[in-house]
Each structure stands twice: as C-alpha cells, then as structure tokens.
N, C-alpha and C positions, 0 to 999 in steps of 0.2 A: 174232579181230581185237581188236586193242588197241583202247582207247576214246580219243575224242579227249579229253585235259586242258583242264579249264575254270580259266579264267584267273578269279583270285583279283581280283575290281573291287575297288579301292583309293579308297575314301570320302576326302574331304577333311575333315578336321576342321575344325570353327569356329574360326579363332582365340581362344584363350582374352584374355578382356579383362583388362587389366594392374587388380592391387589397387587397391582405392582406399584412397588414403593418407590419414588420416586428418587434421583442420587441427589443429594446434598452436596455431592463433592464437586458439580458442574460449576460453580461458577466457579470456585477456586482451581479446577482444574483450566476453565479458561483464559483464566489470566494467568497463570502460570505458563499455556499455551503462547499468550500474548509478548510475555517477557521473553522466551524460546523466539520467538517471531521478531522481535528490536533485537537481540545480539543477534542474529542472521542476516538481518538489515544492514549490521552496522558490518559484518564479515563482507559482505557485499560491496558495500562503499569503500571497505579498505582495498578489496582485491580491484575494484575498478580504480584506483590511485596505483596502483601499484601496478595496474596494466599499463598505464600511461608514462613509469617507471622503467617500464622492460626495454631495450636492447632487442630489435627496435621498436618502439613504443606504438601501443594500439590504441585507434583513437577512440573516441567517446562514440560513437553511431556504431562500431563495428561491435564494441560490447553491449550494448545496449541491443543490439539483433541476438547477437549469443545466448543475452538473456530471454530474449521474449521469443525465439526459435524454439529453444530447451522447453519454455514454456508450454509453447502450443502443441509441442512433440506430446508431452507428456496426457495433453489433455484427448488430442485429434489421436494418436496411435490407442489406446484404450476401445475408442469411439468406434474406429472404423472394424478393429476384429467382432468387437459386440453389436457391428451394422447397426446404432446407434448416433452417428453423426447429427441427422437432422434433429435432433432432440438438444446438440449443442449449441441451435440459430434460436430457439425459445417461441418467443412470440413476433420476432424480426421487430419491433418497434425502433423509431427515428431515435430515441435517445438511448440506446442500444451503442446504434452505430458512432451517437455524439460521444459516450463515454468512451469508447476505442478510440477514436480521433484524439482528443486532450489528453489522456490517458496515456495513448503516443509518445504525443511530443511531449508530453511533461516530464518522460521517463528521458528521453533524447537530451532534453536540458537538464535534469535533475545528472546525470553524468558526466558532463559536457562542466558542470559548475565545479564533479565533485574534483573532478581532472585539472582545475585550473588554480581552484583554491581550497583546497582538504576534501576530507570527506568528515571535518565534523563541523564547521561554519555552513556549511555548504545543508548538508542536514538540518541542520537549525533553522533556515533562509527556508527549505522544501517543506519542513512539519509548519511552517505559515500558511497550509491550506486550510486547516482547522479554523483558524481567524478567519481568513478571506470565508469559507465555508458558514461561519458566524456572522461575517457583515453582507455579504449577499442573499442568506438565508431570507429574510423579509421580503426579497424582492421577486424572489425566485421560487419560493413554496411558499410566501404567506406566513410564516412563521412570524412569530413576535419574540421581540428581545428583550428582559430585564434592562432597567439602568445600570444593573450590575456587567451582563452579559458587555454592554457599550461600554461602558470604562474599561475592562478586560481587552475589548478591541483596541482602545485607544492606548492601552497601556502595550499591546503589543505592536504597535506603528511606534511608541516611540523605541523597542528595542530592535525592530527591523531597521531604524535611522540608525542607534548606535553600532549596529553591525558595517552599515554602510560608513564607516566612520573616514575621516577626512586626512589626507596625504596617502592616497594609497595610490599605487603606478595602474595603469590605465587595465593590466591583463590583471588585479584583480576587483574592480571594479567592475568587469565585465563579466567575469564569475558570478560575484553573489548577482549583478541584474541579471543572469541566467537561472541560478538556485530561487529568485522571487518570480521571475514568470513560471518555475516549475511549479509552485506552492502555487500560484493563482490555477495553472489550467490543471493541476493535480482536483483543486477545489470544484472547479465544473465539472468535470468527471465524475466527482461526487455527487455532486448536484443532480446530475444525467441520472447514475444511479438510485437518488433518492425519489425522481421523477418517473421512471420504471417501474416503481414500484414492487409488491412480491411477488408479482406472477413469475418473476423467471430466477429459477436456484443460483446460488453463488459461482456456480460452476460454467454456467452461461456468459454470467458478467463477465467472467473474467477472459471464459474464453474469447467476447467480442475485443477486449484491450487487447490479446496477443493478436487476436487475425487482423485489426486495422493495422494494430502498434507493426505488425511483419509487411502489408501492404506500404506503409509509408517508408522505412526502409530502403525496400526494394525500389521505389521512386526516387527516394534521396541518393541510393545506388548508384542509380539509371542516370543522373546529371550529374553527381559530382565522381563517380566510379569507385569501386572495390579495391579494397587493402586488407587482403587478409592478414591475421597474425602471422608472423614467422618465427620460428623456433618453437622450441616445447616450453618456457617458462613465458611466451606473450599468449602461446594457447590455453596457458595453464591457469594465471591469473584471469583471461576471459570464460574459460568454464565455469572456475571457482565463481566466481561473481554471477552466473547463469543460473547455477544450481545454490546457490545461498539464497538468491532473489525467487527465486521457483519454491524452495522448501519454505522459504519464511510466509509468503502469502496463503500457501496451505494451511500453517500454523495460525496464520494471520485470520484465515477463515473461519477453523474450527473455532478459537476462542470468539468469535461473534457469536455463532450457533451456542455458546455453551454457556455464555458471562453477560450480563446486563452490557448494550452498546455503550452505554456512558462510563462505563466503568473500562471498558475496555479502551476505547478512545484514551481517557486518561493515564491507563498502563502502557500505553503505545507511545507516550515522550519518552520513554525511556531509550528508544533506539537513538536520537542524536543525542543521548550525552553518553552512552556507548561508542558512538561514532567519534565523538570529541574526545572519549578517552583514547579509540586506538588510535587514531590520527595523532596524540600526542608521545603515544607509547612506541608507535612503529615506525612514524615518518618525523618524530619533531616537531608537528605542525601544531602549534599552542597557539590559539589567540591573543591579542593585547585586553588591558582592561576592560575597555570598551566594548569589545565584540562579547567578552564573557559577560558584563551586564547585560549586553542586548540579548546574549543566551539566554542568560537567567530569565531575563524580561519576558520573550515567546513560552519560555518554557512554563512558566507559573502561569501566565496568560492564556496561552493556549489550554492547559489543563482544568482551569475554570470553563473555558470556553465550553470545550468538550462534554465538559458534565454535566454542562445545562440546557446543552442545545444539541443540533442533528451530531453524532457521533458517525460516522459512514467509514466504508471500510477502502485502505489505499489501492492505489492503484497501482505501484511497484511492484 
C-alpha cells in the first residue's frame, strides 16, 4: 500500500520591514544646531557682563557656579529619579577627571576676562583653544600637522599679539592674559577629552566638567568666602547666563552627533563675532583696529585650523 503524501505546511513569512533610509537633513540640521549653540554663547557672555554691571555687581566665580550648578542640576536630577547616576562616572578614567579640572578653571577665567574686558575681545582671546589644540596636537595625540596647518598657527600668535596691543592700562591687560590662559586650559580639556576616547557618551564628559568645575568653586568658596547675588536683576543676569551656557552646550552636543566634527568646529567661530556684535550693540564695547585685525586673524585662522585637524567639543 502506498503511503498517504504529507502535504508540505507553507509558513508565512514575516514581512520584511522596508530599509530605513537614512536623513540627509543631519548634517544641515547640525550645524544649524551649531549656530543655535554660538548665539547662546554669545547671550551668555553678554549676561555675565552685565552681571558685573548690576547694583551690586556679581563677581565672575559666583556666575560661573550659577552656571555649572544649573548645569549639573539638570544632568544629576534626571539621573538620580531613573537610579541611574553611576552610569554618569563612565569608565572613571584619570583624563575624565583631568578634563573637569581645566575645564574648571578655564570656564572661572574665561568669565573673570569677559567681566574685565567685554565679552567679545574676551571670546576671541577663549576660541584660541582651537590654535593651542592645533599646536599641542603633535605632541599630545601624535597627530601631524600640514605646513598649511603651522602657518595658520603662526598666523594666529600674530593676531593674539595684535589683541594684546600696546598702551593699554594694566586691568586690561590682565583680562585678555585671563581670556588666553582660558583658550590654553580650554585646549587640554580638549585634549583630556580627545584622549578618553569613545568609550564614554557626551553626557558623561560633560557631566565630569560640572562635578569637578562645582568641586573647585566650592574650594575657592571655602578661602576667599561667598557673595551671593543681591536683588532680582544680579540674580537675574546670573541665571540668565546659567541657563544660556546650559542650553548652548546641549545644542553644542547634538550638532557633533549630527554634522561632520570639522565642519562643525568651523561653524562654532561664529559665537565670538556674535559676542563682539552684542558687546558693541549693548554695552559699547568696540575694539580699536588692532584688536579687530587680531579678531580677524584667530578667526580665519582658527577656522583652517579646525577643518584640518582635532575639532573637539568646548567646554563652556
């Protein structure tokens, strides 16, 4: 007897789901991100001038906490309802805690410059971490530089001399040598960062800059003592400046995740000649000749620099 033939069950395959197409509109949406991110910066720099304007005047350390307090508020308060904290320590690596450190104080003098002499000379002196980030690179990641990249450097040392330009009274003098130690330890923080590597998300980095940058503070506190703001327009210029520095680095983030790093580096001069606009527009503060060629000078400079070599994301 023949055997009965068993019928072959025919499975239904899953539909296969259609590719996902990738957006085109990322990198233009990051740099658009990017430019959102430099007028924020440059809102920042105006409100911390203008804190140092208020009746009676807050000094540079007290805003510079406001800012990096808001900061860490925003990152640790998230963290701790989603019992998620340890996941904002990373991998605990030493240059973790080095870019918090310079990161710091770069932000402490990068305020302290913009309080003394605008906030748009002052910006221009701070975005010279790109240069210094371009002439240390060699020494500090092995990186090689173009003959192009070293003229661009050398072309930006001579517009950081014309900034520093000659007859000037001794408190601003002491500003922009404030706004150029910002740009250097801005630049190792960098660096720290570039040496990190990817193992640890954006969110990490940044959160190590506010917990050392709020540890040092609170030390600076501790020997030379607390002055809080008084009144509602010294509070108000310090938030303002808190929450402009807080949103812009967010912005400042996304467009890295979204936009080629060298493209974005280079859309990110745009925040000190914003700064240099409202500094001329709100407080008067116009540079002489000189200092605008030496703007020019970083500026053009710095953005070669950017495009050809480590782009890294700031520390403000």
């Amino acid at each position: 007897m023949s055997r009965p033939k068993k019928r072959k069950s025919r499975r239904r395959r899953a539909p296969v789901p259609p590719a996902a197409v990738p957006r085109r509109d990322g990198p233009a949406r990051g740099l658009a991100y990017m430019l959102v991110a430099g007028l924020l910066f440059a809102f920042m720099g105006a409100a911390v001038y203008a804190a140092a304007l208020a009746e009676p005047p807050v000094a540079a350390p007290m805003v510079s906490f406001v800012r990096v307090a808001l900061n860490l508020s925003i990152l640790l308060v998230p963290a701790v309802l989603m019992r998620r904290v340890a996941g904002l320590f990373g991998d605990l690596r030493p240059s973790l805690w080095w870019r918090g450190m310079f990161g710091g104080v770069s932000l402490i003098l990068s305020f302290a410059a913009i309080q003394r002499i605008g906030p748009g000379e002052s910006a221009f002196l701070s975005a010279s971490s790109g240069v210094f980030v371009a002439a240390l690179g060699p020494y500090v990641l092995g990186q090689r530089n173009s003959w192009g990249v070293w003229l661009a450097i050398w072309g930006a040392w001579l517009g950081l001399f014309l900034l520093f330009q000659p007859g000037m009274g001794q408190g601003d003098w002491q500003g922009r040598a404030l706004g150029l130690a910002s740009g250097f330890l801005a630049a190792l923080a960098y660096l720290m960062v570039a040496r990190a590597g990817s193992s640890n998300p954006p969110g990490t980095v940044v959160f190590y800059f506010c917990l050392v940058a709020t540890l040092i503070h609170l030390a600076w506190f501790a020997v030379e003592g607390v002055a809080l703001p008084s009144g509602f327009q010294a509070w108000g210029w310090a938030v303002l400046a808190g929450l402009a520095g807080s949103a812009a680095q967010w912005f400042m983030t996304r467009a890295y995740q979204l936009a080629p790093a060298a493209l974005v580096g280079a859309v990110g001069y745009v925040g000190p000649v914003l700064s240099l606009a409202l500094g001329a527009l709100w407080f008067g503060k116009v540079p002489g000749n000189e200092a605008l060629a030496g703007c020019g000078l970083v500026l053009l400079c710095g953005v070669y620099c950017g495009s050809t070599t480590l782009s890294p994301r700031r520390a403000e």
